[in-house]
N, C-alpha and C positions, 0 to 999 in steps of 0.2 A: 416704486417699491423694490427693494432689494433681494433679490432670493438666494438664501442662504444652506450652502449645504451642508449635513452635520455629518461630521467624520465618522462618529459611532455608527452610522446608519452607511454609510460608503463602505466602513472595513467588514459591518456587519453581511451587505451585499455580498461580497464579493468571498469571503467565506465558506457562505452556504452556499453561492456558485460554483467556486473552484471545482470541489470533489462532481457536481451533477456533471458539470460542462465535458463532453466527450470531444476525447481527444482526438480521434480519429475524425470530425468535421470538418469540412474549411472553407473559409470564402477567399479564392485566390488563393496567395501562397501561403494566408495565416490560419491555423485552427481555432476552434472556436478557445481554446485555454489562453492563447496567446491573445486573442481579441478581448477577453473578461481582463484579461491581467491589464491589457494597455490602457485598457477603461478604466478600472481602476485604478491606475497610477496617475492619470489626467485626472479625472475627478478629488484622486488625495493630493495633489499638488495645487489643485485648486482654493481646497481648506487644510494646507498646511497649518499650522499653530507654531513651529519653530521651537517646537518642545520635544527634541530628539532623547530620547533613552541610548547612552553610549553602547558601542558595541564592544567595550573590551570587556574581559572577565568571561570570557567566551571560550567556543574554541575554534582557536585563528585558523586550525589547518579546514574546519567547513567552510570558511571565507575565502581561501585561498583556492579550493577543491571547486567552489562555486569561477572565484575568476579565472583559473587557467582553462576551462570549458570555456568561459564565456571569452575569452581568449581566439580562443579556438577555433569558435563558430564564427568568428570575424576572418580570418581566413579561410576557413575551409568551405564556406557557405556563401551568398550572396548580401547583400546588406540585410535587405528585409526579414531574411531568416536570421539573421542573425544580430538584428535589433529586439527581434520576437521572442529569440530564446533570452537573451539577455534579461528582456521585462521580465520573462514570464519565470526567472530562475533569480538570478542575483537581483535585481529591483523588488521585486517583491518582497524575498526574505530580508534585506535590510530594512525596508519598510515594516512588514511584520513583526521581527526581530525589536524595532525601533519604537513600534507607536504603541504596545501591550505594555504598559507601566502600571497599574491597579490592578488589586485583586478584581473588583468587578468585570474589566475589560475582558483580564484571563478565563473569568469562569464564566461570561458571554461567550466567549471565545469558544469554548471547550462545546455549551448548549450550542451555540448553532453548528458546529461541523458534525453536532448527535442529529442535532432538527433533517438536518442534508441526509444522514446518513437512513434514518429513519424512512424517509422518502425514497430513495432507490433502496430498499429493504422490501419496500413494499411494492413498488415495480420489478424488482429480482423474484418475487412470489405469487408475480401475476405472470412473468417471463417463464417459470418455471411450471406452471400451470396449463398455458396457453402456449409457451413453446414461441411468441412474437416476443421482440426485443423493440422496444417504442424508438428508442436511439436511432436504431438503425433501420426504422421505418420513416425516418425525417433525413436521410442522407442522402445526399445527392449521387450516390451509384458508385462513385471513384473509389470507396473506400471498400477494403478486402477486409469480410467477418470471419472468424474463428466460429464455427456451431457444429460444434461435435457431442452425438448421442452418445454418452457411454450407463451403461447399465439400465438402458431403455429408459434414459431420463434426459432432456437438453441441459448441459451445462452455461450457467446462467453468467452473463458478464456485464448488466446492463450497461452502464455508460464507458464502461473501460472495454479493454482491448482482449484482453484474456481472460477467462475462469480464473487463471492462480492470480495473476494479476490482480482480478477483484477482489479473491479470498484474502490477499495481505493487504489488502486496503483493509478490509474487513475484521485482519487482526490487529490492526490500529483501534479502529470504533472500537472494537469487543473493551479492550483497556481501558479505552477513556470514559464509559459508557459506568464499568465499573469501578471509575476512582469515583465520579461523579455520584454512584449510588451509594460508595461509602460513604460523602460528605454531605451531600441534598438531605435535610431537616425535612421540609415539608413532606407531608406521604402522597398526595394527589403528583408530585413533580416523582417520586421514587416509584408509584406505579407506571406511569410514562414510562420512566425508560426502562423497568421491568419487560414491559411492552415490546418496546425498540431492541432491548440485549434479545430474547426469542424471536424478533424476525430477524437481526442478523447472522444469528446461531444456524435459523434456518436457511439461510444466504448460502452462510458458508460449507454448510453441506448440499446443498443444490451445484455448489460449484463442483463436487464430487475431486475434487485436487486434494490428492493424499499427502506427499508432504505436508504443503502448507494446513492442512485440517488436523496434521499430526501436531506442530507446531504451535498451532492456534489453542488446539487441545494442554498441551504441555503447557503453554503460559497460563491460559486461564489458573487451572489446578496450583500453582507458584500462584496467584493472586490469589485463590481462594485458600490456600495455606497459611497466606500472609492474614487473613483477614481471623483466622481461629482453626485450633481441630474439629473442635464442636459443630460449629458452622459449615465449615467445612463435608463433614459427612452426613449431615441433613438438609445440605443442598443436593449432595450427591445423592443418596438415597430418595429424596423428595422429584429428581430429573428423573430416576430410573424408575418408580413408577410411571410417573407421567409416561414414558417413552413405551414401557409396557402396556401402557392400558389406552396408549394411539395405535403401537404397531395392530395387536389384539381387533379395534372396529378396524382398522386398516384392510387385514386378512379376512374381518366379513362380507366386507364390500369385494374386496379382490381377492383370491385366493392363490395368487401368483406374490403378494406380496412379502412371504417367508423363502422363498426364494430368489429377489430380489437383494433383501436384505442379506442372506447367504453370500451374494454376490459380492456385495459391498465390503462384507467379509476379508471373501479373499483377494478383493482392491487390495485393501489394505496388508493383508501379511504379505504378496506378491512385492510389499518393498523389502521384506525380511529377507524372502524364496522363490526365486524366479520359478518354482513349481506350481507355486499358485495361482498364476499369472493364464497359465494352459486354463483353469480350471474355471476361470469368469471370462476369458475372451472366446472361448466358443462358441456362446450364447448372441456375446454383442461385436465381434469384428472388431474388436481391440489389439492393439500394438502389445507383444509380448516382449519383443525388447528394448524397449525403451531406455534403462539404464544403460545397457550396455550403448546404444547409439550416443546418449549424453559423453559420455566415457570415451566414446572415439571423434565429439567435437575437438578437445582438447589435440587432436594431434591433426584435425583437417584445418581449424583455427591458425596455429603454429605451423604448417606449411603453406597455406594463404599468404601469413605477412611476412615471410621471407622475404629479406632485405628493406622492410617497412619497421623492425622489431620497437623502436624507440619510442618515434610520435607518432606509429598508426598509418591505418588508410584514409584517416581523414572522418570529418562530422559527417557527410552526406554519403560516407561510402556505404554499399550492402555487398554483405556476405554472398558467395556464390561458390559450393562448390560439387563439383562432380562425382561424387560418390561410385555414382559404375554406370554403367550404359549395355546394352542387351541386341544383340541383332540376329535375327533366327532367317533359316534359311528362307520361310515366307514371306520375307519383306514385312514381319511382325518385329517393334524395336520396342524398348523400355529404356527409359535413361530416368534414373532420381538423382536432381540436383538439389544439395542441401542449401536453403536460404535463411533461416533462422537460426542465431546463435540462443540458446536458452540456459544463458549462464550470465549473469548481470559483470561479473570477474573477468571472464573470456570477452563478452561484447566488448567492455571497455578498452580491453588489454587489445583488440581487432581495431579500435576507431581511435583510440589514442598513445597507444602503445606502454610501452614499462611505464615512462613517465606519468602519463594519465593515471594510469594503473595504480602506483607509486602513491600520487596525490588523493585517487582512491580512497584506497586501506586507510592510507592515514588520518584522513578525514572520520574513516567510520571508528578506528583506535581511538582517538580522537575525542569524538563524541564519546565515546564507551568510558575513557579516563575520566572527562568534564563531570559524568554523572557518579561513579567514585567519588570522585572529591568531593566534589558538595553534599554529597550522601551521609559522607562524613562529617561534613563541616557541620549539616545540618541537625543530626543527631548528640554534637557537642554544643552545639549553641541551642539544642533545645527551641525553635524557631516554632509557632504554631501560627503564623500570618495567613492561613489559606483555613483553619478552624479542620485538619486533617485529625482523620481518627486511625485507624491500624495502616490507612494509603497512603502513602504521600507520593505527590508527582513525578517525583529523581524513581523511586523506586521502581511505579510502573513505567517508565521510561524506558531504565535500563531490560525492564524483561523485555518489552515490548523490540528494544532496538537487537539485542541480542537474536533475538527468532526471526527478526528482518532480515540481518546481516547472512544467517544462516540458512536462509530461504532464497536468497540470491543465487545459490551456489544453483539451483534448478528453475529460474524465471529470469528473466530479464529484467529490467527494475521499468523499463516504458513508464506509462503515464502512474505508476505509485506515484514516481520522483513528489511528484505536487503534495500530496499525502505527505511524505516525506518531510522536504523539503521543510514544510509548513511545520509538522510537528518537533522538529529540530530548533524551530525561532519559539516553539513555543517554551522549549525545555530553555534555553535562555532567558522571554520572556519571566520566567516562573523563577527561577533565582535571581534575576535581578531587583524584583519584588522581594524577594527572600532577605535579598544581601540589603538593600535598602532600609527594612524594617528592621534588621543585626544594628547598622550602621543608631538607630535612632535609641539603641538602649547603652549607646556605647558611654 
Protein backbone atom coordinates (compact mmCIF):
# COMPACT_ATOMS: atom_id res chain seq x y z
CA UNK A 1 0.00 0.00 0.00
CA UNK A 2 1.22 3.34 -0.93
CA UNK A 3 1.13 6.16 1.65
CA UNK A 4 0.24 9.22 0.33
CA UNK A 5 1.06 12.71 1.69
CA UNK A 6 -1.57 15.55 1.26
CA UNK A 7 0.05 18.90 0.62
CA UNK A 8 -2.88 20.78 2.34
CA UNK A 9 -2.17 18.95 5.60
CA UNK A 10 2.03 19.41 5.02
CA UNK A 11 1.43 23.44 4.33
CA UNK A 12 -1.10 23.40 6.92
CA UNK A 13 1.60 21.75 9.54
CA UNK A 14 3.96 23.82 9.03
CA UNK A 15 1.97 27.12 9.26
CA UNK A 16 0.71 26.67 12.73
CA UNK A 17 4.35 25.58 13.45
CA UNK A 18 6.29 28.34 12.23
CA UNK A 19 5.07 31.25 14.59
CA UNK A 20 5.10 28.41 17.91
CA UNK A 21 8.56 27.05 16.88
CA UNK A 22 11.09 29.26 19.13
CA UNK A 23 13.73 30.64 17.64
CA UNK A 24 16.19 30.62 20.20
CA UNK A 25 16.30 26.44 20.40
CA UNK A 26 18.78 24.28 18.56
CA UNK A 27 19.95 20.99 17.97
CA UNK A 28 23.56 21.54 16.90
CA UNK A 29 24.05 24.37 14.58
CA UNK A 30 20.22 24.31 13.47
CA UNK A 31 17.27 26.01 15.54
CA UNK A 32 14.32 24.57 15.76
CA UNK A 33 12.61 27.23 12.83
CA UNK A 34 15.23 26.14 10.64
CA UNK A 35 14.57 22.40 11.26
CA UNK A 36 10.41 22.74 10.80
CA UNK A 37 11.28 24.81 7.58
CA UNK A 38 13.68 21.95 6.15
CA UNK A 39 11.03 19.53 7.11
CA UNK A 40 8.80 21.02 5.40
CA UNK A 41 10.35 21.62 2.30
CA UNK A 42 11.33 17.49 2.13
CA UNK A 43 7.87 16.66 2.91
CA UNK A 44 6.49 19.46 0.11
CA UNK A 45 9.00 18.29 -2.46
CA UNK A 46 7.75 14.91 -1.81
CA UNK A 47 4.04 15.80 -2.90
CA UNK A 48 5.01 18.34 -5.44
CA UNK A 49 1.92 18.58 -7.89
CA UNK A 50 4.06 20.74 -10.64
CA UNK A 51 1.24 23.32 -10.33
CA UNK A 52 3.51 26.41 -9.61
CA UNK A 53 1.62 29.79 -9.14
CA UNK A 54 4.15 32.47 -11.03
CA UNK A 55 5.96 34.78 -9.10
CA UNK A 56 5.76 37.77 -11.33
CA UNK A 57 3.31 40.58 -10.63
CA UNK A 58 4.99 40.86 -7.42
CA UNK A 59 7.38 42.75 -5.97
CA UNK A 60 10.85 41.72 -7.41
CA UNK A 61 12.83 43.99 -5.00
CA UNK A 62 11.38 41.41 -1.73
CA UNK A 63 12.92 38.70 -4.05
CA UNK A 64 15.79 40.17 -4.56
CA UNK A 65 16.17 41.59 -0.70
CA UNK A 66 15.38 37.92 0.11
CA UNK A 67 18.51 36.57 -2.34
CA UNK A 68 21.26 39.09 -1.57
CA UNK A 69 20.99 37.90 2.23
CA UNK A 70 20.81 34.64 1.11
CA UNK A 71 23.81 35.64 -0.74
CA UNK A 72 25.45 36.61 1.96
CA UNK A 73 25.01 33.89 4.49
CA UNK A 74 26.81 31.61 1.83
CA UNK A 75 29.94 33.51 2.56
CA UNK A 76 29.82 35.02 5.46
CA UNK A 77 28.68 31.86 7.44
CA UNK A 78 29.56 28.17 7.34
CA UNK A 79 27.50 25.85 4.81
CA UNK A 80 25.00 24.51 7.32
CA UNK A 81 24.09 27.92 8.60
CA UNK A 82 23.74 28.91 5.58
CA UNK A 83 21.76 26.31 3.88
CA UNK A 84 19.37 26.90 7.09
CA UNK A 85 18.84 30.45 6.54
CA UNK A 86 18.33 29.89 2.92
CA UNK A 87 15.35 27.19 3.68
CA UNK A 88 14.11 28.88 6.32
CA UNK A 89 13.92 32.50 4.40
CA UNK A 90 14.00 32.35 0.51
CA UNK A 91 12.67 28.53 0.02
CA UNK A 92 9.85 28.82 1.94
CA UNK A 93 8.58 32.08 0.76
CA UNK A 94 8.67 31.11 -2.90
CA UNK A 95 7.03 27.91 -1.85
CA UNK A 96 4.35 29.91 0.11
CA UNK A 97 4.25 32.66 -2.20
CA UNK A 98 3.83 29.68 -5.09
CA UNK A 99 1.38 26.94 -3.58
CA UNK A 100 -1.56 29.68 -2.03
CA UNK A 101 -3.63 29.81 -5.53
CA UNK A 102 -7.59 29.47 -4.04
CA UNK A 103 -9.51 31.35 -2.12
CA UNK A 104 -9.95 28.38 0.38
CA UNK A 105 -6.15 27.66 0.77
CA UNK A 106 -5.82 31.65 1.45
CA UNK A 107 -8.42 31.78 4.21
CA UNK A 108 -7.04 28.25 5.61
CA UNK A 109 -4.12 30.02 5.64
CA UNK A 110 -5.10 33.12 7.47
CA UNK A 111 -7.41 30.28 10.23
CA UNK A 112 -4.46 28.40 11.20
CA UNK A 113 -1.73 31.12 11.71
CA UNK A 114 -5.18 32.72 14.04
CA UNK A 115 -5.38 28.81 15.50
CA UNK A 116 -1.15 29.07 16.41
CA UNK A 117 -1.66 32.47 17.57
CA UNK A 118 -4.57 31.69 19.88
CA UNK A 119 -2.31 29.07 21.50
CA UNK A 120 0.69 31.22 22.63
CA UNK A 121 -2.10 33.78 23.63
CA UNK A 122 -3.00 31.48 25.99
CA UNK A 123 0.40 30.45 27.08
CA UNK A 124 1.40 34.46 27.18
CA UNK A 125 -1.51 34.54 30.01
CA UNK A 126 -0.52 31.74 31.81
CA UNK A 127 3.33 33.26 31.51
CA UNK A 128 1.96 36.41 32.70
CA UNK A 129 0.28 34.93 35.49
CA UNK A 130 2.72 32.50 36.70
CA UNK A 131 5.69 34.51 35.78
CA UNK A 132 7.20 30.55 33.89
CA UNK A 133 7.78 30.77 30.22
CA UNK A 134 7.19 26.96 29.08
CA UNK A 135 9.76 27.68 25.96
CA UNK A 136 12.23 28.39 27.92
CA UNK A 137 11.69 25.53 30.47
CA UNK A 138 12.36 22.98 27.36
CA UNK A 139 15.92 24.67 26.56
CA UNK A 140 18.77 23.24 26.73
CA UNK A 141 20.51 26.18 29.06
CA UNK A 142 22.75 27.68 25.89
CA UNK A 143 20.16 30.00 25.16
CA UNK A 144 20.30 33.82 26.83
CA UNK A 145 16.41 35.02 28.15
CA UNK A 146 15.30 38.66 28.20
CA UNK A 147 12.76 38.63 31.59
CA UNK A 148 12.55 41.94 32.71
CA UNK A 149 9.96 43.09 35.68
CA UNK A 150 8.76 46.43 34.66
CA UNK A 151 5.71 47.90 36.60
CA UNK A 152 5.84 44.81 39.04
CA UNK A 153 4.51 42.81 36.15
CA UNK A 154 6.97 39.97 33.86
CA UNK A 155 7.04 41.11 30.49
CA UNK A 156 5.71 38.14 28.50
CA UNK A 157 7.62 36.82 25.10
CA UNK A 158 6.49 33.29 25.05
CA UNK A 159 8.08 31.63 22.10
CA UNK A 160 10.02 34.69 20.69
CA UNK A 161 13.08 36.52 21.87
CA UNK A 162 11.76 39.72 23.06
CA UNK A 163 8.47 41.61 24.61
CA UNK A 164 8.48 44.08 21.56
CA UNK A 165 9.38 41.36 19.45
CA UNK A 166 6.29 39.36 20.50
CA UNK A 167 4.04 42.60 20.57
CA UNK A 168 4.57 43.00 16.57
CA UNK A 169 4.04 39.65 15.98
CA UNK A 170 1.05 40.41 17.75
CA UNK A 171 0.30 43.37 15.59
CA UNK A 172 0.21 41.07 12.78
CA UNK A 173 -2.55 38.51 14.45
CA UNK A 174 -4.61 41.60 15.83
CA UNK A 175 -5.17 42.51 11.73
CA UNK A 176 -5.73 39.42 10.48
CA UNK A 177 -7.87 38.27 13.33
CA UNK A 178 -9.95 41.32 12.30
CA UNK A 179 -10.23 40.98 8.46
CA UNK A 180 -11.18 37.46 9.30
CA UNK A 181 -14.05 38.86 11.74
CA UNK A 182 -15.23 41.14 9.06
CA UNK A 183 -15.77 38.33 6.65
CA UNK A 184 -16.62 34.83 8.83
CA UNK A 185 -20.51 34.51 8.18
CA UNK A 186 -20.91 31.85 10.70
CA UNK A 187 -21.32 33.35 14.31
CA UNK A 188 -19.98 30.16 16.46
CA UNK A 189 -16.48 30.80 14.07
CA UNK A 190 -16.99 35.02 14.85
CA UNK A 191 -17.27 34.22 18.50
CA UNK A 192 -13.93 32.13 18.40
CA UNK A 193 -12.00 34.81 17.38
CA UNK A 194 -13.93 37.25 19.38
CA UNK A 195 -12.20 35.15 21.87
CA UNK A 196 -8.72 34.89 20.37
CA UNK A 197 -8.57 39.16 19.38
CA UNK A 198 -8.99 39.70 23.74
CA UNK A 199 -6.28 37.31 24.55
CA UNK A 200 -4.07 38.75 22.12
CA UNK A 201 -5.05 42.40 23.13
CA UNK A 202 -4.31 41.04 26.48
CA UNK A 203 -0.73 39.59 25.15
CA UNK A 204 0.06 42.77 23.95
CA UNK A 205 -0.20 44.71 27.00
CA UNK A 206 1.41 42.08 29.19
CA UNK A 207 4.31 42.81 27.02
CA UNK A 208 4.02 46.30 28.55
CA UNK A 209 6.28 47.63 25.15
CA UNK A 210 5.07 51.25 24.58
CA UNK A 211 5.98 52.02 21.23
CA UNK A 212 4.85 49.11 19.69
CA UNK A 213 1.30 48.98 22.04
CA UNK A 214 1.08 52.71 20.77
CA UNK A 215 1.24 51.41 17.15
CA UNK A 216 -0.72 48.39 17.55
CA UNK A 217 -3.13 50.83 19.23
CA UNK A 218 -3.08 53.36 16.22
CA UNK A 219 -3.73 50.61 13.70
CA UNK A 220 -6.45 48.86 15.30
CA UNK A 221 -8.50 52.46 15.52
CA UNK A 222 -7.67 52.92 11.22
CA UNK A 223 -9.27 49.28 11.01
CA UNK A 224 -12.11 50.09 13.24
CA UNK A 225 -12.61 53.44 11.31
CA UNK A 226 -12.54 51.51 8.21
CA UNK A 227 -15.20 49.25 9.33
CA UNK A 228 -17.84 52.45 10.24
CA UNK A 229 -18.25 55.62 12.73
CA UNK A 230 -21.11 53.94 14.22
CA UNK A 231 -19.34 50.86 14.97
CA UNK A 232 -16.70 52.26 15.64
CA UNK A 233 -17.70 54.12 18.95
CA UNK A 234 -19.68 51.34 20.33
CA UNK A 235 -16.84 49.18 20.34
CA UNK A 236 -15.13 51.89 21.94
CA UNK A 237 -17.44 52.76 24.29
CA UNK A 238 -18.55 48.93 24.90
CA UNK A 239 -14.07 48.16 25.77
CA UNK A 240 -14.34 51.14 28.15
CA UNK A 241 -16.78 49.87 30.28
CA UNK A 242 -15.59 46.48 30.12
CA UNK A 243 -12.13 47.90 31.29
CA UNK A 244 -13.76 49.99 33.97
CA UNK A 245 -15.81 47.52 35.50
CA UNK A 246 -12.33 44.85 35.41
CA UNK A 247 -10.09 47.55 36.74
CA UNK A 248 -13.09 48.39 39.58
CA UNK A 249 -13.10 44.10 41.06
CA UNK A 250 -9.28 44.41 40.20
CA UNK A 251 -8.90 47.27 43.03
CA UNK A 252 -11.08 45.10 45.42
CA UNK A 253 -9.15 42.21 45.34
CA UNK A 254 -5.80 44.58 45.37
CA UNK A 255 -5.88 47.82 46.36
CA UNK A 256 -2.33 48.66 44.88
CA UNK A 257 -4.03 48.27 41.63
CA UNK A 258 -4.88 52.17 40.86
CA UNK A 259 -1.55 52.79 41.21
CA UNK A 260 -0.15 50.35 39.08
CA UNK A 261 -2.26 51.54 36.48
CA UNK A 262 -0.97 55.21 37.39
CA UNK A 263 2.18 53.84 36.44
CA UNK A 264 1.44 52.56 33.30
CA UNK A 265 0.22 55.85 32.74
CA UNK A 266 3.15 57.55 32.91
CA UNK A 267 5.02 54.52 30.78
CA UNK A 268 3.45 55.87 28.33
CA UNK A 269 3.66 59.85 28.31
CA UNK A 270 7.47 59.25 29.48
CA UNK A 271 7.67 58.77 25.31
CA UNK A 272 6.20 62.32 25.20
CA UNK A 273 8.50 63.73 28.41
CA UNK A 274 11.35 62.30 29.80
CA UNK A 275 9.74 63.91 33.09
CA UNK A 276 7.69 61.02 33.47
CA UNK A 277 9.82 58.55 33.12
CA UNK A 278 11.52 59.86 37.06
CA UNK A 279 7.93 59.42 38.10
CA UNK A 280 7.35 55.36 37.38
CA UNK A 281 10.97 54.20 37.66
CA UNK A 282 11.25 54.76 41.25
CA UNK A 283 8.93 52.37 42.19
CA UNK A 284 10.32 49.63 39.64
CA UNK A 285 14.38 50.24 38.87
CA UNK A 286 13.56 51.30 35.43
CA UNK A 287 15.97 52.77 32.66
CA UNK A 288 15.13 56.48 32.49
CA UNK A 289 16.95 57.04 29.56
CA UNK A 290 16.43 55.00 27.23
CA UNK A 291 15.80 57.09 24.31
CA UNK A 292 18.49 59.04 24.61
CA UNK A 293 20.79 55.60 24.67
CA UNK A 294 18.79 54.61 21.28
CA UNK A 295 19.92 57.91 19.98
CA UNK A 296 23.64 57.58 20.71
CA UNK A 297 23.41 53.67 18.94
CA UNK A 298 23.53 55.65 15.88
CA UNK A 299 26.90 57.17 16.44
CA UNK A 300 28.62 53.98 18.38
CA UNK A 301 27.03 51.87 15.30
CA UNK A 302 28.88 54.32 12.69
CA UNK A 303 32.14 54.31 14.46
CA UNK A 304 32.27 50.30 14.72
CA UNK A 305 31.96 49.90 10.98
CA UNK A 306 34.62 52.25 10.12
CA UNK A 307 36.19 51.11 7.06
CA UNK A 308 33.44 48.16 6.85
CA UNK A 309 30.64 51.12 5.49
CA UNK A 310 29.48 49.18 2.35
CA UNK A 311 28.89 45.29 2.89
CA UNK A 312 29.23 45.30 6.68
CA UNK A 313 30.78 43.14 9.27
CA UNK A 314 29.49 40.34 8.03
CA UNK A 315 26.10 37.70 8.77
CA UNK A 316 27.70 36.12 11.95
CA UNK A 317 29.38 39.40 13.24
CA UNK A 318 27.94 40.82 16.83
CA UNK A 319 28.10 44.11 17.87
CA UNK A 320 30.56 45.00 20.69
CA UNK A 321 30.98 48.20 21.89
CA UNK A 322 32.54 49.99 24.80
CA UNK A 323 30.51 52.56 26.02
CA UNK A 324 32.97 53.68 29.23
CA UNK A 325 34.63 51.65 31.79
CA UNK A 326 35.18 52.94 35.74
CA UNK A 327 38.12 52.11 37.89
CA UNK A 328 37.99 53.62 41.47
CA UNK A 329 40.82 53.89 43.69
CA UNK A 330 39.48 50.45 45.59
CA UNK A 331 40.25 48.15 42.96
CA UNK A 332 36.21 48.63 42.42
CA UNK A 333 35.77 48.71 38.20
CA UNK A 334 32.56 49.10 36.14
CA UNK A 335 32.74 48.75 32.44
CA UNK A 336 29.18 48.74 30.13
CA UNK A 337 29.78 47.15 26.91
CA UNK A 338 26.89 47.74 24.52
CA UNK A 339 25.99 44.43 22.69
CA UNK A 340 22.67 44.82 21.18
CA UNK A 341 21.86 46.95 18.25
CA UNK A 342 17.81 47.75 18.83
CA UNK A 343 17.20 49.25 15.55
CA UNK A 344 16.22 46.57 12.77
CA UNK A 345 17.89 50.08 10.10
CA UNK A 346 21.08 50.17 12.15
CA UNK A 347 21.37 46.10 12.65
CA UNK A 348 21.23 45.75 9.01
CA UNK A 349 23.20 48.75 8.02
CA UNK A 350 26.19 46.97 10.96
CA UNK A 351 25.89 43.30 9.17
CA UNK A 352 25.52 44.22 5.67
CA UNK A 353 26.22 47.60 5.08
CA UNK A 354 24.70 50.63 2.68
CA UNK A 355 24.22 47.93 0.26
CA UNK A 356 22.23 45.60 2.47
CA UNK A 357 20.80 48.53 3.76
CA UNK A 358 19.91 49.97 0.19
CA UNK A 359 18.18 46.48 -0.68
CA UNK A 360 16.42 46.90 2.69
CA UNK A 361 14.26 49.99 2.21
CA UNK A 362 13.60 49.14 -0.94
CA UNK A 363 12.13 46.11 -0.44
CA UNK A 364 9.90 47.59 2.37
CA UNK A 365 9.09 50.87 -0.49
CA UNK A 366 8.50 48.12 -2.32
CA UNK A 367 6.01 46.26 -0.82
CA UNK A 368 4.41 49.60 0.55
CA UNK A 369 3.95 50.65 -3.64
CA UNK A 370 2.77 46.74 -4.49
CA UNK A 371 -0.13 47.30 -2.02
CA UNK A 372 -1.03 50.92 -3.64
CA UNK A 373 -1.36 49.72 -6.73
CA UNK A 374 -3.53 46.91 -6.45
CA UNK A 375 -5.52 48.88 -3.82
CA UNK A 376 -6.25 50.81 -6.75
CA UNK A 377 -6.66 48.41 -9.25
CA UNK A 378 -8.83 46.67 -6.95
CA UNK A 379 -11.31 49.31 -6.15
CA UNK A 380 -11.53 50.05 -10.15
CA UNK A 381 -12.24 46.57 -11.25
CA UNK A 382 -14.56 46.26 -8.46
CA UNK A 383 -13.18 42.55 -7.55
CA UNK A 384 -15.29 40.81 -4.61
CA UNK A 385 -13.45 37.20 -5.09
CA UNK A 386 -12.69 36.82 -1.17
CA UNK A 387 -16.90 37.85 -0.44
CA UNK A 388 -14.91 41.20 1.49
CA UNK A 389 -17.24 43.65 3.22
CA UNK A 390 -15.81 47.21 4.43
CA UNK A 391 -11.94 44.87 4.82
CA UNK A 392 -10.22 43.87 2.17
CA UNK A 393 -6.73 42.19 2.50
CA UNK A 394 -4.32 45.19 0.47
CA UNK A 395 -5.92 47.47 2.87
CA UNK A 396 -5.09 45.73 6.14
CA UNK A 397 -1.82 45.00 4.77
CA UNK A 398 -0.87 48.28 4.03
CA UNK A 399 -1.76 49.41 7.77
CA UNK A 400 -0.35 46.56 9.13
CA UNK A 401 3.13 46.95 7.10
CA UNK A 402 3.33 50.66 7.69
CA UNK A 403 3.37 50.30 11.70
CA UNK A 404 5.91 47.42 11.13
CA UNK A 405 8.29 49.33 8.99
CA UNK A 406 7.89 52.08 11.87
CA UNK A 407 8.41 49.97 14.76
CA UNK A 408 11.71 48.70 13.38
CA UNK A 409 13.26 52.08 13.91
CA UNK A 410 13.10 50.78 18.00
CA UNK A 411 13.38 46.64 17.75
CA UNK A 412 15.35 44.58 15.71
CA UNK A 413 13.24 42.58 13.33
CA UNK A 414 14.88 38.81 14.98
CA UNK A 415 12.68 36.01 14.67
CA UNK A 416 9.26 38.53 13.48
CA UNK A 417 11.19 38.14 9.99
CA UNK A 418 9.09 34.61 9.84
CA UNK A 419 5.81 36.53 10.70
CA UNK A 420 6.93 38.80 8.14
CA UNK A 421 8.20 37.12 5.79
CA UNK A 422 5.16 34.86 5.49
CA UNK A 423 2.64 37.64 5.49
CA UNK A 424 4.40 39.28 2.55
CA UNK A 425 3.85 35.85 0.23
CA UNK A 426 0.60 36.18 1.57
CA UNK A 427 -0.31 39.65 0.25
CA UNK A 428 0.89 38.20 -3.09
CA UNK A 429 -0.77 35.11 -2.68
CA UNK A 430 -4.04 37.21 -2.28
CA UNK A 431 -3.77 39.23 -5.58
CA UNK A 432 -2.82 36.77 -7.57
CA UNK A 433 -6.24 35.14 -6.69
CA UNK A 434 -7.49 38.55 -7.24
CA UNK A 435 -5.86 39.12 -10.74
CA UNK A 436 -6.85 35.58 -11.75
CA UNK A 437 -10.49 35.99 -10.99
CA UNK A 438 -10.13 39.97 -13.19
CA UNK A 439 -8.46 37.87 -15.84
CA UNK A 440 -11.86 35.32 -16.13
CA UNK A 441 -14.33 38.27 -16.65
CA UNK A 442 -12.23 39.68 -19.23
Amino acid sequence: MKFKINLKSVFGSFIFLYPLTPWYLNIGPLNYVNIVSICFIIMWISCYNKNFSPLMHTNVFFWIYLLVYSLQALFDTTLVKAFAYISAQLVVCIIVASEIKTKKLFQYTLDTLIAAGGILSILGIIEGITKVNIFQMISNGNAEFYNEIRLGILRIATSFSHPIVYCNYLCFLSAIIAYRLNNVISDKRRKILRLIYVAVIINAILTLSRSTLLILAIEQIIIAYKLGIVKLWKKVFSIGITLLLIVFVLNLCESSILNKLQNILYMFLSILNEKYSSLYSVDFGMNTNAVGNRLDLYNWVISTLKGHELFGMGTSAKFSYLVYGFESTLNYSYTWIKTSIENEYLYNYFIHGIFGLAVLVLSYVGNLYYLLKRNIFQKKSKIRKFDEKQLNFNFIALVVLVGYYVSLFSVSQSDTVRIYNIFVCLIFAYNYIQRTEFRKTL
